[in-house]
C-alpha positions as CSV (number, residue, x, y, z in Angstrom):
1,X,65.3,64.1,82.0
2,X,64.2,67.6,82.9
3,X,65.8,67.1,86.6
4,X,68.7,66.4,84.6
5,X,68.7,69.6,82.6
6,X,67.4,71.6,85.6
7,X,70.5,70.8,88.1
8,X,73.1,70.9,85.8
9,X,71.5,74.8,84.1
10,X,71.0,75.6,88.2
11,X,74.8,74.8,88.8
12,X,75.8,76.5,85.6
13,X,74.2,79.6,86.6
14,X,75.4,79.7,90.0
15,X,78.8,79.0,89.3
16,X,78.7,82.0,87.1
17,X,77.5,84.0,90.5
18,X,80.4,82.4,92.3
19,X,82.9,83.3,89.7
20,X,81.4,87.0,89.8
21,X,82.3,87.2,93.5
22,X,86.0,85.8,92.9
23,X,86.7,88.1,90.1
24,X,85.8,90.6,92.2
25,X,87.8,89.5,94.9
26,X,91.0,89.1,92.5
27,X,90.2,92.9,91.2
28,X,90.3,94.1,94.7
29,X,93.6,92.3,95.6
30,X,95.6,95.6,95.4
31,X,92.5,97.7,97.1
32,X,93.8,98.8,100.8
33,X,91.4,97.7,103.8
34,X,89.4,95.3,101.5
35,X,88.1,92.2,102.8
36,X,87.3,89.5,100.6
37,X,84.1,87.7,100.4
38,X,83.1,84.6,100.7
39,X,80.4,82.4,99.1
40,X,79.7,78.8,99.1
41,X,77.6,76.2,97.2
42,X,74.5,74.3,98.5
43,X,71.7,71.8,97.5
44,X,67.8,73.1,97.8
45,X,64.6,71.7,97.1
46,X,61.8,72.9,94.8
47,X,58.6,72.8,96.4
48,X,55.6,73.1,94.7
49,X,52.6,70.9,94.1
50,X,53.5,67.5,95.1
51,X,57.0,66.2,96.6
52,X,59.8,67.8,96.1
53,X,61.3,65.6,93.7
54,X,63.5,68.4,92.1
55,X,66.7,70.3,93.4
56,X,68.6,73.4,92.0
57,X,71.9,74.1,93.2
58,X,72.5,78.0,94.8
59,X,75.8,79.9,95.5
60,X,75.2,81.2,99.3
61,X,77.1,84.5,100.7
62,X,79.0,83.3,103.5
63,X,79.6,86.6,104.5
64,X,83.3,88.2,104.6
65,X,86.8,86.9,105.3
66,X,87.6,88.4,109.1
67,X,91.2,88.2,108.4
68,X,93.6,91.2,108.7
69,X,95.5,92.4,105.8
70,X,98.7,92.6,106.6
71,X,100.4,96.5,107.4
72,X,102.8,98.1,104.2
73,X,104.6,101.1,105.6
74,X,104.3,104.2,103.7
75,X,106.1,106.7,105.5
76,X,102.9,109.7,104.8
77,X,102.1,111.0,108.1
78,X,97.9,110.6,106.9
79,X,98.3,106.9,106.4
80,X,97.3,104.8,109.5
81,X,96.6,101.0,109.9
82,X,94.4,99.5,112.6
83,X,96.8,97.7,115.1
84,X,94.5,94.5,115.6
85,X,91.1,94.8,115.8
86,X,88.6,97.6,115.2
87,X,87.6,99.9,112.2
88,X,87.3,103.4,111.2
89,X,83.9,105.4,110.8
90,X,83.8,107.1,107.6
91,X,80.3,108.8,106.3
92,X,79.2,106.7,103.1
93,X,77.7,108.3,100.1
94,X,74.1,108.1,100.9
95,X,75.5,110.2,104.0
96,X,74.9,107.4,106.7
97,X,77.7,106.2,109.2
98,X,79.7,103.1,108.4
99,X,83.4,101.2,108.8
100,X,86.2,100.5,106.9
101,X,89.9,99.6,107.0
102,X,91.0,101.5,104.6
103,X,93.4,104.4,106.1
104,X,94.8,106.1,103.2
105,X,93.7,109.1,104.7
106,X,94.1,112.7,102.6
107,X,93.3,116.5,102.9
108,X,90.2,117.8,100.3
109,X,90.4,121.5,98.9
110,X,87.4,122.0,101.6
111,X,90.1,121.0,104.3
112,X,88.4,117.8,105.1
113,X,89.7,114.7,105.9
114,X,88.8,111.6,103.5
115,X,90.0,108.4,102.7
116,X,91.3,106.4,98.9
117,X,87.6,106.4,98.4
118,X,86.5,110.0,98.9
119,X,84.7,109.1,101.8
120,X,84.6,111.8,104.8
121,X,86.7,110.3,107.8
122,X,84.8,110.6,110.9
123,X,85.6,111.7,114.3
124,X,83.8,112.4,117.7
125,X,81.9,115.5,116.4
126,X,81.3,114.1,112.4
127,X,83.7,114.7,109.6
128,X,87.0,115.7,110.6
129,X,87.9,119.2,108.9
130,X,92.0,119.9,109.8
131,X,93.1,123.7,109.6
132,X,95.8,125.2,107.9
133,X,99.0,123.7,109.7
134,X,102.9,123.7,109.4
135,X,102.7,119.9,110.8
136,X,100.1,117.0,111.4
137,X,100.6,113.8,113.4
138,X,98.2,111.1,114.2
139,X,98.4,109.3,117.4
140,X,98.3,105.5,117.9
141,X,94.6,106.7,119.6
142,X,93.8,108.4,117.0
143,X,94.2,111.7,117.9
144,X,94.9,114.3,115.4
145,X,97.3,117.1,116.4
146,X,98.6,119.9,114.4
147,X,101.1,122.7,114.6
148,X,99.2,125.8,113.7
149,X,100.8,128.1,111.2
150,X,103.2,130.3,112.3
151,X,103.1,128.8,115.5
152,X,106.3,128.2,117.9
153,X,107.7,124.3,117.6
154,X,106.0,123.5,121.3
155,X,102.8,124.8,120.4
156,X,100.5,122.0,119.3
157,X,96.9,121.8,119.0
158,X,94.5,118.5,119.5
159,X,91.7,118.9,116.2
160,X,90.0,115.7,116.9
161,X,89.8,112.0,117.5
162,X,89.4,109.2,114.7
163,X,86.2,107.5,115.5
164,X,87.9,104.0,116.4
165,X,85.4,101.0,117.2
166,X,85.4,97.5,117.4
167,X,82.4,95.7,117.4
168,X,82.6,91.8,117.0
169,X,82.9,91.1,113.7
170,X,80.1,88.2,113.3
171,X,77.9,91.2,114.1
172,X,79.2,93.1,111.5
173,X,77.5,92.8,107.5
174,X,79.4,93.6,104.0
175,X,77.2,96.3,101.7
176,X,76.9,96.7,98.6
177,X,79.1,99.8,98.4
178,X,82.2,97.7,99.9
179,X,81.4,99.4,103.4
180,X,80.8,97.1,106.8
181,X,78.0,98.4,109.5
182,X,76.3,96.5,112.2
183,X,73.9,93.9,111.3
184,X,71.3,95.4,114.1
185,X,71.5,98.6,112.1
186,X,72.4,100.2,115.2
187,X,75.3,102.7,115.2
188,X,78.8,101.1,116.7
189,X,80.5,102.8,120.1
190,X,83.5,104.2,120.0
191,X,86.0,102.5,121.8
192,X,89.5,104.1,123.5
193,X,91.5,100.5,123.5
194,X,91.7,100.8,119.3
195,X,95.3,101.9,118.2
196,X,96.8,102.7,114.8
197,X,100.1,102.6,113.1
198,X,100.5,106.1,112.1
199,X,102.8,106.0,108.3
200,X,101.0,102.2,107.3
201,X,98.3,100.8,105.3
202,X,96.5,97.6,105.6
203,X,96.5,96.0,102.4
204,X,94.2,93.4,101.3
205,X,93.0,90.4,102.7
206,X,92.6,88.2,99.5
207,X,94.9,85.8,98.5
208,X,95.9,86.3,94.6
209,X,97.2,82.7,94.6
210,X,93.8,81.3,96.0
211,X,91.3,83.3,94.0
212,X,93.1,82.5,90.5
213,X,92.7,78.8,91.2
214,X,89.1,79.3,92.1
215,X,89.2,81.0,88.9
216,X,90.0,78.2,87.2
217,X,87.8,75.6,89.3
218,X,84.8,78.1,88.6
219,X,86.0,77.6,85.1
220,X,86.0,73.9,84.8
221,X,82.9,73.7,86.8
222,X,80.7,75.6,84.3
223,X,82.0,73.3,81.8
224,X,81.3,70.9,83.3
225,X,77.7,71.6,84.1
226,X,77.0,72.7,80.4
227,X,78.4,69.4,79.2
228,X,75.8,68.0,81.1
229,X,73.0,69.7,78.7
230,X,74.6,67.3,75.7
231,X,74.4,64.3,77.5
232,X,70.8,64.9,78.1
233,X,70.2,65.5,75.1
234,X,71.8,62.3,73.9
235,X,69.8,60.4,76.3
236,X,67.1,62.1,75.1
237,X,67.3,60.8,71.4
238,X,67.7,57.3,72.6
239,X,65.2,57.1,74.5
240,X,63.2,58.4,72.0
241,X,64.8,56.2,69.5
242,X,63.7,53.3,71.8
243,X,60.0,54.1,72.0
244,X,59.7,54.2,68.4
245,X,61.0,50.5,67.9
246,X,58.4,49.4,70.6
């Protein structure tokens, strides 16, 4: 009876984990650069003393979905979106180097160069700081060039380079703060083949349809599972009703 109980309050709970991620997937459907995650659901044994006789079910991270998002022009001369493969070094909060998608870039009051997020964009030397200017354009390299003010038409100036790498992607990991980074902990290369669509944004990569049918699977699940706790308990009081006729 208690293998009963302890699979079906196992599922239950894991389901709840599962429906967690998808929620968060759904809330995220509108977030540029996002990449959905993916979970799945698998048997495992309980060891202990004795055989393993007992199993509890666990939702598994699968890691992330790969797929690009597709590109929304915007027509803002900060916004780019990664042509293919390849991602775009921004410094996270705790100040370390990561990657992202996201390419809703925007000028700070210190005349730094962030993202949606508030993170610092990166470029060959660290953050990117962009000087006074009459105009800016951003390259399909990545390069950032500006017309200084009060400078002739011709007269352009090269501030920096968007740190553009692409690493394979099974290499890559999903943290806790939405940011990607290499599994090896190592820092990622830049790489000159990476282009961007200067005036776009990559939206995100989860599918509303998909995730609001999970949510309702999810749904059905954990009702299911907690069903199960009535039938044991039914089986319970017949069995019990049994051994006091004998």
């Amino acid at each position: 009876m208690d293998n009963m109980i302890y699979i079906s309050m196992t599922g239950a709970k894991n389901v709840m984990y599962a429906q967690s991620t998808n929620s968060n997937n759904l809330a995220n459907v509108n977030t540029y650069g996002f990449k959905a995650d993916l979970d799945f659901f698998q048997s495992q044994p309980v060891y202990g003393p004795g055989e393993p006789s007992r199993a509890y079910a666990e939702d598994a991270r699968a890691g992330f979905n790969h797929q690009a998002g597709s590109l929304v022009s915007t027509g803002h001369n900060l916004d780019v979106g990664i042509i293919g493969e390849g991602w775009i070094g921004v410094q996270a909060p705790d100040g370390t180097e990561a990657y992202t998608r996201r390419g809703d870039f925007r000028i700070d009051p210190n005349g730094l160069l962030t993202n949606g997020e508030g993170l610092l964009v990166l470029g060959n030397g660290g953050p990117i700081a962009i000087p006074p200017n009459e105009s800016l354009l951003i390259g399909r390299d990545g390069t950032i060039t500006i017309r200084p003010i009060g400078a002739a038409p011709g007269q352009l100036a090269n501030i920096d380079r968007l740190l553009l790498v692409n690493p394979d992607s099974k290499t890559m990991q999903k943290g806790p703060d939405g940011l990607f980074r290499l599994q090896s902990g190592e820092l990622a290369e830049p790489d000159a083949f990476v282009q961007v669509t200067p005036g776009a944004i990559e939206s995100s990569n989860v599918n509303a349809v998909e995730a609001m049918v999970n949510m309702i699977e999810y749904a059905r699940s954990f009702e299911a599972q907690t069903k199960i706790f009535k039938v044991a308990e039914e089986v319970d009081a017949s069995t019990t009703k049994l051994m006091s006729i004998t």
